[in-house]
GUVEX-499413 format. One line per field, with one value per residue (C-alpha): chain; z, x, y. Coordinates in Angstrom, 1 decimal. Layout:
N
cadena	(A / ...) $
Z	(Z / ...) $
X	(X / ...) $
Y	(Y / ...) $
***
This chain:
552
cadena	(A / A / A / A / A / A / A / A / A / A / A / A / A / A / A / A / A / A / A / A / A / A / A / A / A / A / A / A / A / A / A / A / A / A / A / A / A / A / A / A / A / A / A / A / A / A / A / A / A / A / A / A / A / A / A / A / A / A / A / A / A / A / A / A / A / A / A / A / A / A / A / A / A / A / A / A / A / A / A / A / A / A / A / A / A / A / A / A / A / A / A / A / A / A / A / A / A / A / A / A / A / A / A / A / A / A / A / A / A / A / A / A / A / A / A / A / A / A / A / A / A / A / A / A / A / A / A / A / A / A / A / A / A / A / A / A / A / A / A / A / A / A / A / A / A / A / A / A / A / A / A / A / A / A / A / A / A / A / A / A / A / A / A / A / A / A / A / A / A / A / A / A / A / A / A / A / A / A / A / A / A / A / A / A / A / A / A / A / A / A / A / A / A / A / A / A / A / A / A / A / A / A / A / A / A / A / A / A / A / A / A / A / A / A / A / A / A / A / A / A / A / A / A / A / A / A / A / A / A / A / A / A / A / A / A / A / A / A / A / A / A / A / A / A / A / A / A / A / A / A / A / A / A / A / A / A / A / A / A / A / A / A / A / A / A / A / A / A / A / A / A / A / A / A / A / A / A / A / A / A / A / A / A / A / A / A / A / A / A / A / A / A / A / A / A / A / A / A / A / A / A / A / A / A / A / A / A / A / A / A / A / A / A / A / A / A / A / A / A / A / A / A / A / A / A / A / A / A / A / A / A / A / A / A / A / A / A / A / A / A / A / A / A / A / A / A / A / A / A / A / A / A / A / A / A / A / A / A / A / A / A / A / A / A / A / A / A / A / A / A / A / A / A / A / A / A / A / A / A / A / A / A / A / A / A / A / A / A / A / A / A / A / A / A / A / A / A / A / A / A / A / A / A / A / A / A / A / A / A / A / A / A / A / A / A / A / A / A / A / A / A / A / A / A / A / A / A / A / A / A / A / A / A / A / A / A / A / A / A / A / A / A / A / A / A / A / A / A / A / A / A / A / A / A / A / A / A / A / A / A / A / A / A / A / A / A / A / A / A / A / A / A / A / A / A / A / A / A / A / A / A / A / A / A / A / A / A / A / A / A / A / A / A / A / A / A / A / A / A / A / A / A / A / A / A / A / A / A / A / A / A / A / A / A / A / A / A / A / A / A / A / A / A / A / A / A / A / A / A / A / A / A / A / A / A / A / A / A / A / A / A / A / A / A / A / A / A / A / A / A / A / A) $
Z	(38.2 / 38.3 / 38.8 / 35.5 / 33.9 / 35.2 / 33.9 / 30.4 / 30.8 / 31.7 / 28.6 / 26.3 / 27.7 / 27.3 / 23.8 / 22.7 / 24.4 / 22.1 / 19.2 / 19.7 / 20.4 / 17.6 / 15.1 / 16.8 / 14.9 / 11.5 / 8.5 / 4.8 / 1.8 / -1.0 / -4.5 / -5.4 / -8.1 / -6.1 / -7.1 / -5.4 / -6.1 / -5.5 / -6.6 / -10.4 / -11.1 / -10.6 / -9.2 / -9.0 / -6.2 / -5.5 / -1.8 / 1.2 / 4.6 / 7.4 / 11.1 / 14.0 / 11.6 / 9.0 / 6.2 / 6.3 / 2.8 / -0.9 / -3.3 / -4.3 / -2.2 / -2.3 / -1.0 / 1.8 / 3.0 / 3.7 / 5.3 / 7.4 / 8.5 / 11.0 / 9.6 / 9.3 / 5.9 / 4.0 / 0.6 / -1.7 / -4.7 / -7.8 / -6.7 / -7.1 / -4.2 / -4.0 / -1.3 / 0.3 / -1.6 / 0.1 / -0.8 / -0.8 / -0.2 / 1.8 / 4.1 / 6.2 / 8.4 / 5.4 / 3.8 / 7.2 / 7.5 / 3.8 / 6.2 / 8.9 / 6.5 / 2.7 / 0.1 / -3.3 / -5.0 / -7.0 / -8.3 / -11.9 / -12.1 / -9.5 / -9.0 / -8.2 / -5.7 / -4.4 / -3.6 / -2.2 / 0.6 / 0.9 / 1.5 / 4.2 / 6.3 / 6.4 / 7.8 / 10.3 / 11.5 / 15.0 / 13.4 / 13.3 / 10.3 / 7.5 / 6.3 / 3.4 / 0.4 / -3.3 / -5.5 / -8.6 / -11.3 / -13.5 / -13.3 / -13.8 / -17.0 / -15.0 / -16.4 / -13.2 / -9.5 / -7.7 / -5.8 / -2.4 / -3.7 / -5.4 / -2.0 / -0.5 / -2.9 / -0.9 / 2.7 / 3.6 / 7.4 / 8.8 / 7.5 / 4.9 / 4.2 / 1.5 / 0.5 / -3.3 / -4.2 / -3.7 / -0.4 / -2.0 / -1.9 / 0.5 / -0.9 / 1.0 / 1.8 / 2.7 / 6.3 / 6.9 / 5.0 / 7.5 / 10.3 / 9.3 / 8.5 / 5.2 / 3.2 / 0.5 / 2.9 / 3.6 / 1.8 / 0.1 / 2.8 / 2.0 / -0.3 / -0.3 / -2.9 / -1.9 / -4.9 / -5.8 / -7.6 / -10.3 / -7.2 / -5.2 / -2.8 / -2.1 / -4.5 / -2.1 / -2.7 / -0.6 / -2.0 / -0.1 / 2.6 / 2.5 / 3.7 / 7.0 / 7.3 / 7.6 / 9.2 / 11.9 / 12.9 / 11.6 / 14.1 / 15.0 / 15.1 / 18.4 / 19.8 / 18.9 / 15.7 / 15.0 / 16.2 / 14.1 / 11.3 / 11.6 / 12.2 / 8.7 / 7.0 / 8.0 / 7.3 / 3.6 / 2.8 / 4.1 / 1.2 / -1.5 / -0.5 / 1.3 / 3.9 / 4.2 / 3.8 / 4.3 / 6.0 / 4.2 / 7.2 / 10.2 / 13.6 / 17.1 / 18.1 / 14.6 / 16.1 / 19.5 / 17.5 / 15.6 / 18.7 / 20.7 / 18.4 / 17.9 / 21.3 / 21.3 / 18.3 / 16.1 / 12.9 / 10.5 / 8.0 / 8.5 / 9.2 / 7.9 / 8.9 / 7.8 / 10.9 / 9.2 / 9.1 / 11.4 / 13.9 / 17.2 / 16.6 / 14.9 / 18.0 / 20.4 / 18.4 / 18.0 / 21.5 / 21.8 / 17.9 / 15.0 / 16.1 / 14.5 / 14.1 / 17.1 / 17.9 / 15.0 / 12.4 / 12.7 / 13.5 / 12.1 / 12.8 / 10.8 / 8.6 / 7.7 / 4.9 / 3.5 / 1.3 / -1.8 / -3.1 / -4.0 / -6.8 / -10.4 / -10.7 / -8.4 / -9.9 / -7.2 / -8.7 / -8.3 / -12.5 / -13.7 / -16.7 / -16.5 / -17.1 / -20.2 / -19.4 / -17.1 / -18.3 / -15.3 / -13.2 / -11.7 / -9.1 / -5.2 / -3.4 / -0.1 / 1.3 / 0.0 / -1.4 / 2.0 / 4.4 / 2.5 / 3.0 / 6.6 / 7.2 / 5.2 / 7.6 / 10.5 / 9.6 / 8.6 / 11.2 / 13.8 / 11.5 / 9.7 / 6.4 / 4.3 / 1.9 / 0.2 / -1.7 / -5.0 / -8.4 / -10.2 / -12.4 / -10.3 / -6.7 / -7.8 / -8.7 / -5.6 / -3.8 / -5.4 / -4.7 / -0.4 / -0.7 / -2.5 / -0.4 / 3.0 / 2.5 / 2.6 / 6.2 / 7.5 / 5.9 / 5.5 / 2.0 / 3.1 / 4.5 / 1.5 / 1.4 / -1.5 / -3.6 / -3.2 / -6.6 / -8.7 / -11.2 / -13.4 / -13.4 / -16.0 / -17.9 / -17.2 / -13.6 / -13.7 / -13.7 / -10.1 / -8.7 / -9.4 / -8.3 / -5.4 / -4.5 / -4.2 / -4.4 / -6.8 / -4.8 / -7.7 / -8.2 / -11.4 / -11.2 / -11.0 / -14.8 / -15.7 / -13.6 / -14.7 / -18.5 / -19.1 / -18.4 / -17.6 / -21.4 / -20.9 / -17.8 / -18.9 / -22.5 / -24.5 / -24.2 / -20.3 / -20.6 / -21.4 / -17.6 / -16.5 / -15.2 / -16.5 / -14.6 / -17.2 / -17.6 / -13.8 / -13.3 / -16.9 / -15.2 / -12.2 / -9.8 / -7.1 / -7.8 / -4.7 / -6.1 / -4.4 / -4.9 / -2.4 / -1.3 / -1.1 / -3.8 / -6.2 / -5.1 / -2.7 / -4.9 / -5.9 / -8.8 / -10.1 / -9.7 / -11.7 / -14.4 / -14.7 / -14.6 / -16.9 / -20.0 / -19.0 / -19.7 / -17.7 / -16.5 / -20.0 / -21.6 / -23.0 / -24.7 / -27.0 / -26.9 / -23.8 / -23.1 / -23.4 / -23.6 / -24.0 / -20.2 / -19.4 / -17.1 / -17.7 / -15.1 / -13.0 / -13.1 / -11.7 / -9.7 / -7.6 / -6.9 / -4.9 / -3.1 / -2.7 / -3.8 / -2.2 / 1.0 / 0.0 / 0.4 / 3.7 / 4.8 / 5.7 / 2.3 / 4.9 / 6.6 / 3.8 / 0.2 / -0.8 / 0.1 / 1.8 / 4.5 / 7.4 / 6.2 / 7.7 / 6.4 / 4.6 / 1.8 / -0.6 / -2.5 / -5.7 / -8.1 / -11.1 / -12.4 / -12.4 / -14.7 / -17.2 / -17.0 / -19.9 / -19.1 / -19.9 / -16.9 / -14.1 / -12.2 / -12.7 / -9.7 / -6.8 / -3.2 / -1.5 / 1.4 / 3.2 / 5.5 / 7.9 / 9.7 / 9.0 / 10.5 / 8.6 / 8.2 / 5.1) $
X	(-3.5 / -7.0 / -8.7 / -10.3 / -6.7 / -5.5 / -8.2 / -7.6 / -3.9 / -4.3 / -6.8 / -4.3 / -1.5 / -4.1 / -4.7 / -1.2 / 0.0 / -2.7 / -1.8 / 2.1 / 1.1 / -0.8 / 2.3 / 4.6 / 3.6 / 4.7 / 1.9 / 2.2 / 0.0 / 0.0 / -1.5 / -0.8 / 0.8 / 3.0 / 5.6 / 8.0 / 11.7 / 14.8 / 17.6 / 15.5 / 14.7 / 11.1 / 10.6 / 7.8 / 6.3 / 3.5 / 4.3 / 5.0 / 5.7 / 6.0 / 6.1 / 6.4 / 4.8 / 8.2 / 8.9 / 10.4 / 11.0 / 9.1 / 9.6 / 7.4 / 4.5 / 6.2 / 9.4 / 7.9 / 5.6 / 8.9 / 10.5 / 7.4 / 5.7 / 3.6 / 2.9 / -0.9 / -1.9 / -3.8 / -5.2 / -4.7 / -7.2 / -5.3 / -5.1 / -2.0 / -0.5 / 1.9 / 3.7 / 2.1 / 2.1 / 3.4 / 2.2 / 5.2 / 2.6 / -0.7 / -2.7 / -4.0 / -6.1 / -7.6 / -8.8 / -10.5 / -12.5 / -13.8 / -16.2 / -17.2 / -17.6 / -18.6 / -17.1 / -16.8 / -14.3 / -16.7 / -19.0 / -19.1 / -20.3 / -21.2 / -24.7 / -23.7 / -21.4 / -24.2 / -26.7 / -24.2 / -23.4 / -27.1 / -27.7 / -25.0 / -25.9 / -29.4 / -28.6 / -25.6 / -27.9 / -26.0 / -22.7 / -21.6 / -19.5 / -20.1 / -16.7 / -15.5 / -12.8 / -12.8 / -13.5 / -12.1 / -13.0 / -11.3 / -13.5 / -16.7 / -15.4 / -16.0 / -13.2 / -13.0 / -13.0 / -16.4 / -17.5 / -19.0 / -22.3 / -22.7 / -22.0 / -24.5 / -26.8 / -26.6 / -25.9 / -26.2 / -27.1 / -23.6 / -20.0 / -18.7 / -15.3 / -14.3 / -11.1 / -9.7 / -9.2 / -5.6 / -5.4 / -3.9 / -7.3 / -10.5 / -13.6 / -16.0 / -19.4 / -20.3 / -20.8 / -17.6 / -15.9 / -17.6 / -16.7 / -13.0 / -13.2 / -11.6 / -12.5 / -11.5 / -9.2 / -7.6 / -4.0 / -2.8 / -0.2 / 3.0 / 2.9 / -1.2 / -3.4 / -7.4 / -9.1 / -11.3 / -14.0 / -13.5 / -14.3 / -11.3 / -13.5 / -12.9 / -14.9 / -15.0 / -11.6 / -8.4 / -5.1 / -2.6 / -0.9 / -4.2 / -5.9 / -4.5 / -6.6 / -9.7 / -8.0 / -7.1 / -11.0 / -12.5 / -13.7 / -10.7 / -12.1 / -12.9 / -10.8 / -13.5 / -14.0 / -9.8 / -9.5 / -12.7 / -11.1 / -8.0 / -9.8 / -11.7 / -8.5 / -6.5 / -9.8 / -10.1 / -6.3 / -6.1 / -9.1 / -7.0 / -3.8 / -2.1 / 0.2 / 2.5 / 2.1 / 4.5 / 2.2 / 2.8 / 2.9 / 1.6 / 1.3 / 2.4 / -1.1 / -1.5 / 1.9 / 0.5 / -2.7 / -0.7 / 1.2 / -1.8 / -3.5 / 0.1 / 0.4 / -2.9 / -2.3 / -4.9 / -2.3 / -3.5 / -1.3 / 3.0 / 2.8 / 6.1 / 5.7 / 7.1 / 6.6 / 4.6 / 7.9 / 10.3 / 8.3 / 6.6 / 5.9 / 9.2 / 11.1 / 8.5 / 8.9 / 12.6 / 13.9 / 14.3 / 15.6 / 13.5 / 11.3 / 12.2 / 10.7 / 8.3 / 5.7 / 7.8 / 7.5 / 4.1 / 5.1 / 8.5 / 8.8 / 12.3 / 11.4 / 10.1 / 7.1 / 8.7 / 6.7 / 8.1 / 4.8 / 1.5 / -0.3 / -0.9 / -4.8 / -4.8 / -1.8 / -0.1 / 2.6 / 5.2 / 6.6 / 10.1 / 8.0 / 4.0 / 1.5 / 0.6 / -3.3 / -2.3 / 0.3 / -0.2 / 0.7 / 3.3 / 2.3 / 3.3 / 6.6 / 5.9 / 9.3 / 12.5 / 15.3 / 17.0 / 14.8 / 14.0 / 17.3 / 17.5 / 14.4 / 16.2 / 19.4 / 17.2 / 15.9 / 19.3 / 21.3 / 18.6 / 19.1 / 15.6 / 15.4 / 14.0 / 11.1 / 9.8 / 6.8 / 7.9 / 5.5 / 6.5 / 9.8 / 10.9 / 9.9 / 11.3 / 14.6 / 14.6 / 14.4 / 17.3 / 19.4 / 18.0 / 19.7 / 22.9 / 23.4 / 22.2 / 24.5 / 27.5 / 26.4 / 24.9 / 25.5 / 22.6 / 23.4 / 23.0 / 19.2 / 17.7 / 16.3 / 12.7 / 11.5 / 8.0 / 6.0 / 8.7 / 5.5 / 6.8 / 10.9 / 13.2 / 14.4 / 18.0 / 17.3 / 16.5 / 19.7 / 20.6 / 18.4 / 21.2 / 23.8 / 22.1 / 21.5 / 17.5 / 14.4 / 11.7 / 8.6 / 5.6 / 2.4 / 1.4 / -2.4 / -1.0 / -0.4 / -3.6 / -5.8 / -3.6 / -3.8 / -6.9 / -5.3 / -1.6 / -0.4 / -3.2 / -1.2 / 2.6 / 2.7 / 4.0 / 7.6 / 7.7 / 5.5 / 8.9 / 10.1 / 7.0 / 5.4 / 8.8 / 9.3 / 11.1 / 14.1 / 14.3 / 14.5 / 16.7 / 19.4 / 19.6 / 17.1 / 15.0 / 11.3 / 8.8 / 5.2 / 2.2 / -0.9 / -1.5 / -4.6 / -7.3 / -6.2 / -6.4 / -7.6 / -6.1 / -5.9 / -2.9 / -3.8 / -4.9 / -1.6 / -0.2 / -2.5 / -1.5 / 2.2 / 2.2 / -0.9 / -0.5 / -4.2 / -7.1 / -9.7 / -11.4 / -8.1 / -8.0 / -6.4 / -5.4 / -1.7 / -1.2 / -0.6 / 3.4 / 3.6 / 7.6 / 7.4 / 5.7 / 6.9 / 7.1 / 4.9 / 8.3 / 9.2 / 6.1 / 5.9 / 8.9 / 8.4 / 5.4 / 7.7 / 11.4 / 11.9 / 9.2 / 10.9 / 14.0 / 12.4 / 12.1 / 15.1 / 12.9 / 14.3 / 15.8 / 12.4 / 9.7 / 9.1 / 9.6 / 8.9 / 12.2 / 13.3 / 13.1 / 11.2 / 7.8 / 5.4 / 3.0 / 1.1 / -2.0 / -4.3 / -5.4 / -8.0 / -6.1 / -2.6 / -0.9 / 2.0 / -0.1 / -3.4 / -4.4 / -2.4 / -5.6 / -7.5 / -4.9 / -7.0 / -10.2 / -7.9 / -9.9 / -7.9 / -9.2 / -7.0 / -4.6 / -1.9 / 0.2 / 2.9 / 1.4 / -1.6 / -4.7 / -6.0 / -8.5) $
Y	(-6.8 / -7.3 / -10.7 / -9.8 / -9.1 / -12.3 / -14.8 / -13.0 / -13.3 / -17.1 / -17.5 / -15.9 / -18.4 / -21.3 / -20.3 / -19.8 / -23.1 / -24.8 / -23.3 / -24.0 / -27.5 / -27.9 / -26.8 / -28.8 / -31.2 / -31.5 / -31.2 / -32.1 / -30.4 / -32.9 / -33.1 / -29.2 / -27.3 / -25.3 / -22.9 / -21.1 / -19.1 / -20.1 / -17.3 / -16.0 / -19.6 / -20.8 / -24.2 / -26.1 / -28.9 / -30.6 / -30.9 / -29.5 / -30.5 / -27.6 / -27.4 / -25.2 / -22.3 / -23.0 / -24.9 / -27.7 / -28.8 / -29.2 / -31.3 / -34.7 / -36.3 / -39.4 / -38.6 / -36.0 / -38.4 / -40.9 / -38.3 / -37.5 / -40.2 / -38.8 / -35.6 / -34.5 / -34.9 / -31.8 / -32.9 / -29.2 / -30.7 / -30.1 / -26.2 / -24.1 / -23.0 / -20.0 / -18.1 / -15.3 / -12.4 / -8.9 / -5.4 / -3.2 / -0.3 / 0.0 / 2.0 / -0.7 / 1.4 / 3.4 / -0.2 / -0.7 / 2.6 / 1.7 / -0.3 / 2.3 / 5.7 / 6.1 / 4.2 / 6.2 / 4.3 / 2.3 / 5.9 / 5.8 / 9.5 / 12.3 / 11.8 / 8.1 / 9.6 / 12.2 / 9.6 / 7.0 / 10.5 / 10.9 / 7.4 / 6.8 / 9.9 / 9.1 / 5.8 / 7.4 / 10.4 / 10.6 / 11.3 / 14.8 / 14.3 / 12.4 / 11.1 / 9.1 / 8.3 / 7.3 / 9.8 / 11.0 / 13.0 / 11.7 / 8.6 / 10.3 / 12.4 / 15.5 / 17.4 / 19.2 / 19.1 / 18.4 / 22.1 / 22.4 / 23.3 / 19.8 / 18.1 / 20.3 / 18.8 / 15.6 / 16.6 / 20.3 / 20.0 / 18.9 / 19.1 / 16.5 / 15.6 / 13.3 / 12.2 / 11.5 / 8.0 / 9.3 / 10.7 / 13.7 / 15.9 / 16.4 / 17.6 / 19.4 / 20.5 / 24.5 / 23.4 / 22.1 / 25.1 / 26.9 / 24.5 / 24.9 / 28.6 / 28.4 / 31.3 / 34.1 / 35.1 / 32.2 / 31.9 / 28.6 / 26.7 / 25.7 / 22.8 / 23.1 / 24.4 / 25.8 / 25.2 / 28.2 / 29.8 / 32.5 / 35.3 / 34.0 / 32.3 / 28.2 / 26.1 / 22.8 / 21.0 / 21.2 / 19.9 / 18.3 / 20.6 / 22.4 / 19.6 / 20.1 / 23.3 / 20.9 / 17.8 / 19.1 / 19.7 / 16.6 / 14.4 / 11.2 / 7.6 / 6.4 / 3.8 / 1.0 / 2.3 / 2.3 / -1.6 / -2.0 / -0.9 / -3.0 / -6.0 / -5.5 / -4.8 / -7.6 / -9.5 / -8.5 / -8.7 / -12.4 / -12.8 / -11.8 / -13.4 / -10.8 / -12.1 / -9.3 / -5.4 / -2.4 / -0.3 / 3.5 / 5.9 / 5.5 / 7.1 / 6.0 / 5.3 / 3.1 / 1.4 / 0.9 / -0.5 / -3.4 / -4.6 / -4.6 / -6.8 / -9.0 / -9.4 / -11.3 / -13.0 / -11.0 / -10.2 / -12.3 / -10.3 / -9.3 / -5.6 / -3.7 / -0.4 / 2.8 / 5.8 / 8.7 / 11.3 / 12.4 / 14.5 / 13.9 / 10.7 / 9.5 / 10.6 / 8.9 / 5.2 / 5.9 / 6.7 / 2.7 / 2.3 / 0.2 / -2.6 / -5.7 / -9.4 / -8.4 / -11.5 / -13.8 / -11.2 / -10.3 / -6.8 / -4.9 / -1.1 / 0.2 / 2.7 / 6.4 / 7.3 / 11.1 / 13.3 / 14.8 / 15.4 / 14.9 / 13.0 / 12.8 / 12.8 / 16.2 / 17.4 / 17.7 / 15.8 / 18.3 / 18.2 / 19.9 / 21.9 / 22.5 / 20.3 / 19.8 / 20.2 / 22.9 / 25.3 / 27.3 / 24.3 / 22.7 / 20.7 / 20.7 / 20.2 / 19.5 / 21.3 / 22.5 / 20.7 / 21.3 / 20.7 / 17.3 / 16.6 / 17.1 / 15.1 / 11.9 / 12.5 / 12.7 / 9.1 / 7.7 / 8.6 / 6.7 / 3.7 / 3.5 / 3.2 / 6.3 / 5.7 / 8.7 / 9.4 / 11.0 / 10.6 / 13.8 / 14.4 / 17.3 / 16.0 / 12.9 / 14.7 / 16.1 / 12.7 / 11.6 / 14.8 / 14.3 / 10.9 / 11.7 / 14.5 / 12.9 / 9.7 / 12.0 / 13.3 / 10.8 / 7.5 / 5.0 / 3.9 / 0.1 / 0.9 / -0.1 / 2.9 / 3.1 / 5.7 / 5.0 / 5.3 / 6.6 / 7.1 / 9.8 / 9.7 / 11.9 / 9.8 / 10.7 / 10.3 / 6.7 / 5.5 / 7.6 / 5.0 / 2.3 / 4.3 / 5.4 / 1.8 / 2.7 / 0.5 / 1.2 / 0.8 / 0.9 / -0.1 / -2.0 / -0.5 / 2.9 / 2.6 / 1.3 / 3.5 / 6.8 / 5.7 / 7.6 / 10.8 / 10.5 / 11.6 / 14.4 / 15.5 / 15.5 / 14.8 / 11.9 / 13.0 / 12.5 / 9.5 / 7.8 / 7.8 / 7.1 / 3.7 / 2.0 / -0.7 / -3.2 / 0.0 / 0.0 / -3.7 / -4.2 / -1.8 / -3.5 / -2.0 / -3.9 / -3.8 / -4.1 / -4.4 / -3.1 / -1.4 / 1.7 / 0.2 / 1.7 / 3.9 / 1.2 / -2.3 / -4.4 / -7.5 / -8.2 / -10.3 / -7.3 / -5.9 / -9.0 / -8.6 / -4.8 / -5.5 / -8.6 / -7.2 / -3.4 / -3.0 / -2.6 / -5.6 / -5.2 / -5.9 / -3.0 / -1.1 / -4.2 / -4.8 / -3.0 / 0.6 / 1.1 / -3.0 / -2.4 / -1.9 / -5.3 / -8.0 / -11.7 / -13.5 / -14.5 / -11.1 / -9.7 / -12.8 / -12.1 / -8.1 / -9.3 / -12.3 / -12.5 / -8.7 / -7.5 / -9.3 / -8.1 / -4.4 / -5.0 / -6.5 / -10.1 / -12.0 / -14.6 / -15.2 / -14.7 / -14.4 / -17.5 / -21.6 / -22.7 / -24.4 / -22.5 / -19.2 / -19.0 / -21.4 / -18.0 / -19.5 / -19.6 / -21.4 / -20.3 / -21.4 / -21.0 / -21.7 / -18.6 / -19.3 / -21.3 / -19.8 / -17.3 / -13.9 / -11.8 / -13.4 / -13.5 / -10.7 / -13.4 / -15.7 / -16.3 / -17.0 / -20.7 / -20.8 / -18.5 / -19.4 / -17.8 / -19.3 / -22.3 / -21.3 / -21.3 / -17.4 / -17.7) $
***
């Protein structure tokens, strides 16, 4: 070990031993309107004492300061405090490069999105890609997809590759067609689709699998530019209230990543992360089995992110019948019904839980054959094991997630962002299994809320809103779209808490406010549960704890 090496050891010691020292002693946050969960029932406080990063106990000022004398006293100023909401579904690295490459998520029309590409390679000259996310057609009432020739319109002197606000799509420029020698000739890859001109050759858009023909020659983040990213992330989720996230598919260098930065302290949010399949990677993490509770539960590593298919908005969303905007259409199953199956087993049988991405009826269908099959071979039914989206279910099918005992992962702002064209895409007949989270919870079913970030925002008070009005920020449409799948407030309240905890097999450590769960909590600026419904996405975070550590 270097002398360099050993001062920064001896630092990190030093700083720990302060910081332990400095929880040892017990604190108490009076004069709040807190709420918390206990079972379905709601409870309310307004204190809390906590100590050694736990809680200790809630209840009234009076009696807490009695039983804690000598506790530090934090004065919450009337505000509402809350446990720390988790996102059953992130990309926590893709939030962070919103701050290193273009952002396109808030482009109202294409020529908005043109100049925002012109503007950020003029200012990144030295790069040799421009690269970005956030697009979406749909968004600027294109009524198609974007071409190469309109990105060449903005930068035409170097490759660009921009991802769809879903992930499921990358658009590009001529140059990087050419860079990636995708051409006329050039035959759609299993589960991929090369969007194309009427003369056969590529118009500028690769669909999922395809977008590995590009990917695998775009230019990977540096190592500063990954830890970069990360610290921005955790950064901007600590701002909205995010104390937890189940981090949807990431590699063994993302892994490596997270415990660098927990050995040192530097998670400021609970990372749950699913490992991105059951390949190279999957093997390499699970030689030793899952890692679980690392660095007091800052880092958990136990399950595996599967693909079914891709998205809605691309349709890739792999659908039993056409779309209806699409007749020719079907959407994209990312493997066969077998081989799906054999990559749940794989999971299973080395004891991680399975959460699959499945938005369309049929890849959906296929999901929940891969686990009804797989449990027979290899067991695993106890994993708590997710179907992550479930966005567009047959409506017969919904009940296999009961007796399947599966998790409906889904994100509230999924519905409100896809109500502009989902009945375009499938019809009003298979809107019924779609977005329905009060027949999934009414028959039993766990919900775990989340948003996809940065698909849709990160916020998840916008994911309350959505969940609780089903309308958009505007409030519209008036009455909410499909209101007969709404949730009360508790409801959507506790699949971003206890259930969403729950969904990760931490219930006994996080989720909600009692004694001896971590001491994860927020301050709000607004009562949640008695403000007007139609302006719970208008809450602004004060204060952010973690482990009764101050983060926000």
């Amino acid at each position: 070990m270097t002398i360099a090496s050993r001062i920064a050891a001896f630092l990190a010691l030093v700083a720990w031993t302060v910081t332990a020292t400095a929880q040892s002693a017990p604190a108490l946050i009076r004069n709040v309107r807190g709420y918390t969960l206990a079972g379905s029932v709601l409870v309310s406080f307004d204190a809390m004492a906590f100590g050694d990063g736990k809680v200790l106990r809630t209840g009234a000022a009076g009696e807490l300061e009695q039983a804690y004398p000598t506790a530090r006293v934090i004065d919450g100023r009337g505000r509402t405090l809350l446990p720390g909401l988790i996102d059953s579904h992130g990309h926590v690295l893709a939030l962070g490069y919103e701050s290193v490459q273009v952002r396109l998520a808030d482009t109202a029309t294409l020529r908005d999105a043109q100049r925002a590409v012109r503007t950020y390679a003029r200012a990144n000259a030295q790069l040799p890609w421009v690269l970005g996310a956030g697009w979406n057609q749909e968004r600027w009432r294109l009524g198609r997809f974007p071409t190469a020739t309109e990105l060449d319109a903005a930068v035409a002197d170097r490759p660009v590759a921009l991802y769809r606000v879903d992930g499921h799509a990358l658009w590009l420029n001529s140059a990087a067609l050419r860079a990636v020698a995708v051409t006329r000739e050039t035959a759609d890859p299993p589960g991929g689709r090369i969007e194309r001109n009427p003369d056969g050759s590529p118009s500028g858009v690769l669909v999922d699998g395809a977008m590995g023909l590009a990917e695998k020659l775009m230019p990977p983040p540096s190592g500063a530019q990954r830890a970069a990213a990360l610290t921005a992330a955790l950064s901007h989720l600590s701002s909205v209230g995010v104390t937890g996230v189940a981090d949807a598919g990431a590699s063994a260098a993302d892994v490596a990543l997270y415990r660098q930065f927990a050995d040192r302290g530097a998670l400021s949010v609970r990372l749950y992360v699913m490992i991105r399949g059951v390949g190279d990677d999957f093997r390499a993490l699970s030689k030793a089995g899952p890692l679980i509770g690392y660095a007091q539960d800052h880092l958990t590593v136990r399950a595996v992110k599967l693909f079914a298919d891709g998205a809605l908005g691309s349709r890739g969303a792999a659908m039993i019948e056409p779309y209806s905007d699409a007749p020719e259409q079907r959407g994209l199953l990312f493997s066969t019904p077998s081989d799906l199956q054999r990559q749940v087993e794989t999971a299973l049988a080395a004891g991680y839980q399975v959460n699959v991405h499945a938005i369309g009826d049929a890849a959906n269908r296929e999901t929940l054959d891969a686990f009804e099959a797989a449990y027979l071979t290899a067991g695993g039914r106890a994993l708590r094991n997710r179907v992550e989206h479930a966005q567009v279910v047959a409506p017969g099918d919904i009940a296999r997630f009961r007796s399947l005992d599966l998790i409906a992962s889904m994100q509230p702002t999924h519905a409100t962002s896809d109500m502009n064209m989902a009945e375009q895409r499938i019809g009003a007949e298979r809107l019924k299994g779609a977005y329905a989270w009060r027949t999934f919870l009414e028959q039993g079913t766990v919900l775990a809320f989340g948003s996809d970030f940065p698909v849709e925002s990160d916020n998840p008070f916008f994911g309350l809103h959505a969940a609780i009005n089903r309308t958009d920020l505007a409030g519209l449409p008036t009455g909410g779209w499909h209101r007969e799948q709404a949730l009360t407030r508790t409801e959507a309240f506790r699949a971003f808490t206890i259930d969403a905890a729950y969904a990760q097999h931490q219930e006994s450590a996080l989720g909600t406010l009692e004694p001896g769960k971590w001491a994860d909590f927020i301050l709000i600026d607004h009562d949640l549960f008695t403000m007007p419904a139609q302006d719970i996405w208008k809450v602004r975070v004060e204060q952010t704890w973690l482990g009764g550590r101050r983060v926000y």
